[in-house]
N, CA, C and O atoms as a CHARMM CRD file, in Angstrom:
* protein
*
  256
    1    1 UNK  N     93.39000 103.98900  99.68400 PROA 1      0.00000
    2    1 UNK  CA    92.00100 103.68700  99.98900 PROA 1      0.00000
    3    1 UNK  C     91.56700 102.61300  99.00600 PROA 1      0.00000
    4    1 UNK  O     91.49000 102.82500  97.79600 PROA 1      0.00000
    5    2 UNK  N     91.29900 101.50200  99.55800 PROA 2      0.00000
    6    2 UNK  CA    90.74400 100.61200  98.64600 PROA 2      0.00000
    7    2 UNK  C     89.21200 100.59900  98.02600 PROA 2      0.00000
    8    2 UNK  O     88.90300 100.03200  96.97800 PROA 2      0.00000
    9    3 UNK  N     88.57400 101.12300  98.63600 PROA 3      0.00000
   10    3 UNK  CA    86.89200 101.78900  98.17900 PROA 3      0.00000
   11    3 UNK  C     86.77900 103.06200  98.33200 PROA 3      0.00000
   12    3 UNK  O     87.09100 103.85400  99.22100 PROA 3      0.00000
   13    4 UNK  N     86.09500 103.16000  96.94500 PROA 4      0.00000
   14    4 UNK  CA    85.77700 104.36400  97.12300 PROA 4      0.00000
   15    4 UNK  C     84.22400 104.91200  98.11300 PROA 4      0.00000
   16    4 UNK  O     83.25700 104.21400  98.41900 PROA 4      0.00000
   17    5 UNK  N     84.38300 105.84000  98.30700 PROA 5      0.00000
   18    5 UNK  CA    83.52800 106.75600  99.08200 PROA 5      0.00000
   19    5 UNK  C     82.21700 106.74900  98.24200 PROA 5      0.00000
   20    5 UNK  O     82.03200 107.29900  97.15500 PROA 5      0.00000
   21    6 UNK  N     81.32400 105.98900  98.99800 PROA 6      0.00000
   22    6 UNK  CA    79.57600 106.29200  97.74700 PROA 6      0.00000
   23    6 UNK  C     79.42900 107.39200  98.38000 PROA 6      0.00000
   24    6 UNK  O     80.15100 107.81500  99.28300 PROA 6      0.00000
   25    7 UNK  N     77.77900 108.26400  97.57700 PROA 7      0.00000
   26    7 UNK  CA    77.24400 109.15700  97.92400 PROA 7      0.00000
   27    7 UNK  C     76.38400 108.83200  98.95500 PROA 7      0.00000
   28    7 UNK  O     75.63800 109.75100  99.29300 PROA 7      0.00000
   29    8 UNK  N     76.30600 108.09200  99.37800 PROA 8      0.00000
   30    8 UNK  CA    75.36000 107.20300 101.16600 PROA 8      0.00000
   31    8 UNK  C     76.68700 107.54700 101.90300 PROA 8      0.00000
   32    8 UNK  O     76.39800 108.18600 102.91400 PROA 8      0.00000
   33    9 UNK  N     77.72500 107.41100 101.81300 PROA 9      0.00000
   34    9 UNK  CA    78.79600 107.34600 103.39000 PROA 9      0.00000
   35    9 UNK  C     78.59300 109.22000 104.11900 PROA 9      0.00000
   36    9 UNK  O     78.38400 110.21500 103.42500 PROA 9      0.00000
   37   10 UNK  N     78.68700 109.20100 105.09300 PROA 10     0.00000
   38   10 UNK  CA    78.65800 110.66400 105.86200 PROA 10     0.00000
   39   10 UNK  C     79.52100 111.04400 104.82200 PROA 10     0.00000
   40   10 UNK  O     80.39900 110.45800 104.18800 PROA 10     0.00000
   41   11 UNK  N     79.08000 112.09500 104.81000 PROA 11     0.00000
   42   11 UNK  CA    80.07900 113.38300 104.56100 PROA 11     0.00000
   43   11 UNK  C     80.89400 114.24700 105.50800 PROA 11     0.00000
   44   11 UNK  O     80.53800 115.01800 106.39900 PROA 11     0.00000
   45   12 UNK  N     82.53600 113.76100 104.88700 PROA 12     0.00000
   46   12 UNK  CA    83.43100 113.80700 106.29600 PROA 12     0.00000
   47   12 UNK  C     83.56300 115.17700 106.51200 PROA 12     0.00000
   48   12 UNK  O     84.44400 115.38500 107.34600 PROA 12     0.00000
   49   13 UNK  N     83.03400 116.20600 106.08800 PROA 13     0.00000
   50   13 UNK  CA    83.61300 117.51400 106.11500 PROA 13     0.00000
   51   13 UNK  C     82.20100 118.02300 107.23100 PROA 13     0.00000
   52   13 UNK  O     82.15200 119.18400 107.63900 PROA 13     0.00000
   53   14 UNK  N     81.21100 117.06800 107.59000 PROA 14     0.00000
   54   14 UNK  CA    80.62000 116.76500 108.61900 PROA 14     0.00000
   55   14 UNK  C     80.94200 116.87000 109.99000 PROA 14     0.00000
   56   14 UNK  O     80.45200 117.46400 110.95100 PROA 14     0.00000
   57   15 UNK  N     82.22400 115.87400 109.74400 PROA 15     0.00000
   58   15 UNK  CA    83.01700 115.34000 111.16200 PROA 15     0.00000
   59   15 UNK  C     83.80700 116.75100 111.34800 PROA 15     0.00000
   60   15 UNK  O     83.95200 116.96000 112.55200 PROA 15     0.00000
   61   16 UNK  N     84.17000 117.42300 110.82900 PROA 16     0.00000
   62   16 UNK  CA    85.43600 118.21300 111.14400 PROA 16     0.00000
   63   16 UNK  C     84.39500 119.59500 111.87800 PROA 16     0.00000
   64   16 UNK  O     85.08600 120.55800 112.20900 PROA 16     0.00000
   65   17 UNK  N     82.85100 119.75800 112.14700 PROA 17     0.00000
   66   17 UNK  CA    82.19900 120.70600 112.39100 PROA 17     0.00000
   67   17 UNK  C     82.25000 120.71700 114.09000 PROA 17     0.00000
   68   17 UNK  O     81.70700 121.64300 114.69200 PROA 17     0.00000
   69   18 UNK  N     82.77900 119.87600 114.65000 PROA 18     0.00000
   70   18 UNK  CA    82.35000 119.32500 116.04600 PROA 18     0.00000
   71   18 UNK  C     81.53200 119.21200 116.64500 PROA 18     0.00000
   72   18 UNK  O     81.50600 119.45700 117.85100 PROA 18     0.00000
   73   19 UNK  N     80.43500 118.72300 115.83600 PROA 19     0.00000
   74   19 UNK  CA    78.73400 118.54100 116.30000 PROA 19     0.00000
   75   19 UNK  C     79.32700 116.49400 116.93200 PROA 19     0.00000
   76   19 UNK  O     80.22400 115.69300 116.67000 PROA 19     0.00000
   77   20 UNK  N     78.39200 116.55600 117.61400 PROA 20     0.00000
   78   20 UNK  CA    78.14500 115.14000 118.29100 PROA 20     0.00000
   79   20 UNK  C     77.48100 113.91400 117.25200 PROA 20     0.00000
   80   20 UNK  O     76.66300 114.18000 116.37100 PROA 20     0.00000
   81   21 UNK  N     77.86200 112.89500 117.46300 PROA 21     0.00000
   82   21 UNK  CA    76.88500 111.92100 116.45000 PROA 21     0.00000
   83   21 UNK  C     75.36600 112.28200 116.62000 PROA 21     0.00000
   84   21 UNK  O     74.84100 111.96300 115.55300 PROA 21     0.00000
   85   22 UNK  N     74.50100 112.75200 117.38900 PROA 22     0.00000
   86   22 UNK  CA    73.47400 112.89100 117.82800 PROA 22     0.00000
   87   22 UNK  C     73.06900 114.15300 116.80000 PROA 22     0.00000
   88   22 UNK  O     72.16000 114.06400 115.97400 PROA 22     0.00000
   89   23 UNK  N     73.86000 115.28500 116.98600 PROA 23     0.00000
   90   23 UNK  CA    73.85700 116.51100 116.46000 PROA 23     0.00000
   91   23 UNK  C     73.46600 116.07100 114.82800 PROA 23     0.00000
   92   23 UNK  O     72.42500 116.24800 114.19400 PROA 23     0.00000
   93   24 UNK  N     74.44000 115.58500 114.53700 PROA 24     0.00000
   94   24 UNK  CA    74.96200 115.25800 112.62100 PROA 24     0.00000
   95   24 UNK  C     73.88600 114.53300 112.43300 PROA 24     0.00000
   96   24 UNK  O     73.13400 115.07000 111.61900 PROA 24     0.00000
   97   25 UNK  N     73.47500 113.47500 112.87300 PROA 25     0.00000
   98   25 UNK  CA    72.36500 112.84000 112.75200 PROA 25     0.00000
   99   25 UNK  C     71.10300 113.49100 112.79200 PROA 25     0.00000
  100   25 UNK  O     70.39200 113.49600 111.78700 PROA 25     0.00000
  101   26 UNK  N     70.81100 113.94700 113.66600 PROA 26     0.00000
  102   26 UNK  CA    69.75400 115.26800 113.06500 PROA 26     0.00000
  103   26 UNK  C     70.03600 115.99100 112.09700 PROA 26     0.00000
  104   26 UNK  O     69.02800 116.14100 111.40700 PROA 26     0.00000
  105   27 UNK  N     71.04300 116.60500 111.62900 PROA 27     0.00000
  106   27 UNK  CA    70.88000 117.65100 110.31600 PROA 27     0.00000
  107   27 UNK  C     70.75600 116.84500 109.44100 PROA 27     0.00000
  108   27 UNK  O     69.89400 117.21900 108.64500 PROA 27     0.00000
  109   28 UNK  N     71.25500 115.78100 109.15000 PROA 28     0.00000
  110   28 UNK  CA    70.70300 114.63300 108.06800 PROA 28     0.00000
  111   28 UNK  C     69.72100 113.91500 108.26600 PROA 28     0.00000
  112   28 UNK  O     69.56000 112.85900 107.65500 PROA 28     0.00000
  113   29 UNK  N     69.12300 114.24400 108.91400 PROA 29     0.00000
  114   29 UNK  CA    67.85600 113.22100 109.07400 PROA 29     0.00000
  115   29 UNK  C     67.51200 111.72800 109.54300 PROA 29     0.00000
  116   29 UNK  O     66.38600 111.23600 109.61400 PROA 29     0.00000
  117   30 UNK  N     68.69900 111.13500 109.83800 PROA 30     0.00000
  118   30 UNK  CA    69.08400 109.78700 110.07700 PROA 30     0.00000
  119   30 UNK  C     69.06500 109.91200 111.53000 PROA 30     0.00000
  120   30 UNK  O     69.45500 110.91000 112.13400 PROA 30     0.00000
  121   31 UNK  N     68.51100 108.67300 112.15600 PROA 31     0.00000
  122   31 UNK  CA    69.08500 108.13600 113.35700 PROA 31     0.00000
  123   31 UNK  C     70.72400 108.05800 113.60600 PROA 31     0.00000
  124   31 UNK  O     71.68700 107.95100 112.84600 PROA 31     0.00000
  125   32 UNK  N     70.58500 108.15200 114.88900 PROA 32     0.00000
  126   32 UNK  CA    71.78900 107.81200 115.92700 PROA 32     0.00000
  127   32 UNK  C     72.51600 107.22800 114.90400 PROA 32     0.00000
  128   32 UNK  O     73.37000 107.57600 114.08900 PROA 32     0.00000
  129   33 UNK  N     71.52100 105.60500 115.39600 PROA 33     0.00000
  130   33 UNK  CA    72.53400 104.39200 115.01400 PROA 33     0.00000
  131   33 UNK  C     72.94200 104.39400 113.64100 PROA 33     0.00000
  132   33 UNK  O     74.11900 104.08100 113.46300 PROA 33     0.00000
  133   34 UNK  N     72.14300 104.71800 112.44700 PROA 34     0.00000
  134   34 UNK  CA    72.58200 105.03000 110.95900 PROA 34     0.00000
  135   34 UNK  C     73.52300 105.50300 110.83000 PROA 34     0.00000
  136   34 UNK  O     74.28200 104.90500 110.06800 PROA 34     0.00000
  137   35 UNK  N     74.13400 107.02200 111.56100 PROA 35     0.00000
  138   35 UNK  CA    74.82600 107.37400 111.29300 PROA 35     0.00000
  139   35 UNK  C     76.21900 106.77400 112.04100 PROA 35     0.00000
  140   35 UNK  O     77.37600 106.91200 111.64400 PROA 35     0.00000
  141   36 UNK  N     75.76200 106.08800 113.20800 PROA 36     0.00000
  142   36 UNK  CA    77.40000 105.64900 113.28200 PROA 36     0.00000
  143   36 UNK  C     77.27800 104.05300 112.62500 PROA 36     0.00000
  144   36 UNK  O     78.38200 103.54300 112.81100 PROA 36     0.00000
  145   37 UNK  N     76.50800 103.21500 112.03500 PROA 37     0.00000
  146   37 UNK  CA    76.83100 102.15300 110.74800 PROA 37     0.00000
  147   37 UNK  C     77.92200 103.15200 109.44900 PROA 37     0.00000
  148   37 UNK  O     79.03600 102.94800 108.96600 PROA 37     0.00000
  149   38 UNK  N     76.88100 104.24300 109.27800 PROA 38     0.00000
  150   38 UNK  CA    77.90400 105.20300 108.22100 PROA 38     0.00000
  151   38 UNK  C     78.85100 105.48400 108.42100 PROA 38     0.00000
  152   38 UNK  O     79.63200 105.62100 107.48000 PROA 38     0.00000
  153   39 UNK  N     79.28900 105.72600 109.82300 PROA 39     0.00000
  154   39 UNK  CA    80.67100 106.24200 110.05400 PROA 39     0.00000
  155   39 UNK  C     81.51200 104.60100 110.02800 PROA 39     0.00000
  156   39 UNK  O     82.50400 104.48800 109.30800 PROA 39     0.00000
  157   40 UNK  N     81.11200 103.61300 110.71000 PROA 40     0.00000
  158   40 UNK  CA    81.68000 102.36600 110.77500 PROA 40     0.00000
  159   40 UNK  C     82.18000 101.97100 109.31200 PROA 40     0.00000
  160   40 UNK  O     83.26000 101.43300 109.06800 PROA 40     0.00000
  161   41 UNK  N     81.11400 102.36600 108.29300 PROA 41     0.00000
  162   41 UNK  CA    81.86000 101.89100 106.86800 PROA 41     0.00000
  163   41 UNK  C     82.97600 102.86700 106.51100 PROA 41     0.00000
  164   41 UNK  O     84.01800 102.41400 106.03700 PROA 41     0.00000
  165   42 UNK  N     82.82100 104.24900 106.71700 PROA 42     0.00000
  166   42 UNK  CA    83.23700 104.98300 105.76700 PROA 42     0.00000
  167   42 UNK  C     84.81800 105.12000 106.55000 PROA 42     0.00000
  168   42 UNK  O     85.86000 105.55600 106.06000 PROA 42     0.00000
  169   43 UNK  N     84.54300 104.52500 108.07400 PROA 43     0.00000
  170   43 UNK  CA    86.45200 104.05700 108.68200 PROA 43     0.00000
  171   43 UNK  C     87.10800 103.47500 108.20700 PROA 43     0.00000
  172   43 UNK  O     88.32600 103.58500 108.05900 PROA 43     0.00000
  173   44 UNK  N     85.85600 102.17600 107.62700 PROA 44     0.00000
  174   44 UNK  CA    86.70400 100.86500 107.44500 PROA 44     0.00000
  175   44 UNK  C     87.41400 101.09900 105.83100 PROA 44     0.00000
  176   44 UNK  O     88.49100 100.71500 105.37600 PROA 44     0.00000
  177   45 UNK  N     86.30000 101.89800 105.22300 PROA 45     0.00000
  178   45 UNK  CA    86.88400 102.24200 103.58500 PROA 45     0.00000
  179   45 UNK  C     88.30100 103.31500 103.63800 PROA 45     0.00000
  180   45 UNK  O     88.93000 103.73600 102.66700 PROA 45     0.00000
  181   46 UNK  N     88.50100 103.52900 104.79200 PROA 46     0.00000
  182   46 UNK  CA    89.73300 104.99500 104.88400 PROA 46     0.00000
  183   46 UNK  C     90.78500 104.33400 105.64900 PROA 46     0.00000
  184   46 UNK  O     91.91800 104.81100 105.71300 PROA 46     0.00000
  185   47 UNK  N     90.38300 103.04700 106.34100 PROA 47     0.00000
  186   47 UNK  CA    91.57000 102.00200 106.80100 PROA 47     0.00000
  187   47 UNK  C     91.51500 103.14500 108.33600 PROA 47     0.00000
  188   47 UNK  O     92.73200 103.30000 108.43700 PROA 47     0.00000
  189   48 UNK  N     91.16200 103.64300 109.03200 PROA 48     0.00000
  190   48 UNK  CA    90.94100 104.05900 110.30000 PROA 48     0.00000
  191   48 UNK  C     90.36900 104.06500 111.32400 PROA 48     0.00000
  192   48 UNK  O     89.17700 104.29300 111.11500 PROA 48     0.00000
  193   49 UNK  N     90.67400 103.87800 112.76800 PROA 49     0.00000
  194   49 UNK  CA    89.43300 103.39700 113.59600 PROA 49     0.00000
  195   49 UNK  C     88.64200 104.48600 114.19100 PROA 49     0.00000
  196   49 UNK  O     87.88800 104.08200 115.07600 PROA 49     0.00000
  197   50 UNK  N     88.59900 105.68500 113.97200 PROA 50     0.00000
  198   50 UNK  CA    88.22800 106.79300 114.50200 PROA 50     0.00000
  199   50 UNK  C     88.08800 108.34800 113.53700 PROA 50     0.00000
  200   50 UNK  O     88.65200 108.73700 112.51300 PROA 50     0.00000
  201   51 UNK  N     87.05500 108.95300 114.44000 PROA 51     0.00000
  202   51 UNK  CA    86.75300 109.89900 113.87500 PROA 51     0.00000
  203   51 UNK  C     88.22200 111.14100 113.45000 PROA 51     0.00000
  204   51 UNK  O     88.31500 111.83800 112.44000 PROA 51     0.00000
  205   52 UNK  N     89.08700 111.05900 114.49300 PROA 52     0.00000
  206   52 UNK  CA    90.43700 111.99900 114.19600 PROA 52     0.00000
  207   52 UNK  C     91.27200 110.93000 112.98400 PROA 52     0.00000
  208   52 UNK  O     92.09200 111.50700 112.26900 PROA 52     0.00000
  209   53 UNK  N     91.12600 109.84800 112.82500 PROA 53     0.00000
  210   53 UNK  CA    91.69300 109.34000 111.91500 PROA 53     0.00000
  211   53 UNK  C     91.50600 109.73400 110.63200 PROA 53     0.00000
  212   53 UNK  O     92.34700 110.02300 109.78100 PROA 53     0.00000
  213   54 UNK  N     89.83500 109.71000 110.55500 PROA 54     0.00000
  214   54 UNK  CA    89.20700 109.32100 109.38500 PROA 54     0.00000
  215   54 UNK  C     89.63000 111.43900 108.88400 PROA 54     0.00000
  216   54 UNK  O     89.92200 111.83000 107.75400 PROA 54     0.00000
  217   55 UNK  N     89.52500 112.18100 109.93700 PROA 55     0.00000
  218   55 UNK  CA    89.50100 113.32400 108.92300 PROA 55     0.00000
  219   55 UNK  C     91.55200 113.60400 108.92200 PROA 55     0.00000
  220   55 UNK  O     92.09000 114.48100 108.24700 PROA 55     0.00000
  221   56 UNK  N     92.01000 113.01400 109.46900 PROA 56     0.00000
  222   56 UNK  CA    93.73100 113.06400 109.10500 PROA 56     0.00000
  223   56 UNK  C     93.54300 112.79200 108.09400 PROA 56     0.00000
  224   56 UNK  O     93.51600 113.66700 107.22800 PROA 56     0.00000
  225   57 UNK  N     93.28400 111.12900 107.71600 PROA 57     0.00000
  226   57 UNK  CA    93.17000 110.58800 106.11500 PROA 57     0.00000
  227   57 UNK  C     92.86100 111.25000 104.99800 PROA 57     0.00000
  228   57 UNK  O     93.54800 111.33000 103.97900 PROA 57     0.00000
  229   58 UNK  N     91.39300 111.91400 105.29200 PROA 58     0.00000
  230   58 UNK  CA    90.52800 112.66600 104.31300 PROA 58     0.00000
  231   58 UNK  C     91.29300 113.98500 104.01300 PROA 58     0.00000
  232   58 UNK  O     91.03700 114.60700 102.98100 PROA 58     0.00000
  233   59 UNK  N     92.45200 114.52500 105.10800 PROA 59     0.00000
  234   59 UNK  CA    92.81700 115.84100 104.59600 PROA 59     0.00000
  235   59 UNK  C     93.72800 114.80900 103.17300 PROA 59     0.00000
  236   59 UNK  O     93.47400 114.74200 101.97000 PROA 59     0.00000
  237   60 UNK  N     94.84400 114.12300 104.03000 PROA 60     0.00000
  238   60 UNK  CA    95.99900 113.44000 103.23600 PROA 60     0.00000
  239   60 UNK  C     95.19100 113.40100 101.79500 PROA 60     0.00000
  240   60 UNK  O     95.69600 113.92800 100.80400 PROA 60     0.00000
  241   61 UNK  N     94.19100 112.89000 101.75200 PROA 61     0.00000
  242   61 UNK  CA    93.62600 112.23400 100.26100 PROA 61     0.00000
  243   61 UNK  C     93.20700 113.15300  99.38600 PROA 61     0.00000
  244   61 UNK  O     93.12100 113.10100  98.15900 PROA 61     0.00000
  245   62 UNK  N     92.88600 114.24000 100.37000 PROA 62     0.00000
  246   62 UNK  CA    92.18400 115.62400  99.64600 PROA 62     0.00000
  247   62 UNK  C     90.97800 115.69000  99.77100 PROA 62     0.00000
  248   62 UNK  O     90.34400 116.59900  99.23700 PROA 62     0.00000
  249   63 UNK  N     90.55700 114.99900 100.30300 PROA 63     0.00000
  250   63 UNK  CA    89.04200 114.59300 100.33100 PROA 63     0.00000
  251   63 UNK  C     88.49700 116.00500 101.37000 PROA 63     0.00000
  252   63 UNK  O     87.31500 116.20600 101.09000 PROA 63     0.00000
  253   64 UNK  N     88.88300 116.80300 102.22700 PROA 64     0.00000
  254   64 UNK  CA    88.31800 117.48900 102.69200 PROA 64     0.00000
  255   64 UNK  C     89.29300 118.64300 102.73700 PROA 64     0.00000
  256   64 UNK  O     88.96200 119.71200 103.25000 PROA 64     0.00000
């Protein structure tokens, strides 16, 4: 991983709940679109194009 993870990127242990972007975005308080800009960075920082990517990675890294 070439960047690290700020405390602004979703929290991937988020993704692994199987709520909808719509869903997650409500429990955080953010719009739709915020949260998938957040998810768009926090792919590009994990080198993955997708949500099953990003939590494969995050187990590999330990991150979740």
């Amino acid at each position: 991983m070439d960047e690290e993870l700020t405390s602004g990127a979703v929290d991937l242990k988020r993704l692994e709940t199987g709520l909808s972007n719509k869903e997650i975005a409500e429990a955080i308080f953010v719009s739709e679109g915020t949260l998938k800009w957040h998810l768009h960075n926090v792919y590009g920082k994990l080198n993955v194009k997708n949500r099953t990517g990003a939590m494969a990675r995050g187990r590999a890294l330990g991150i979740l």
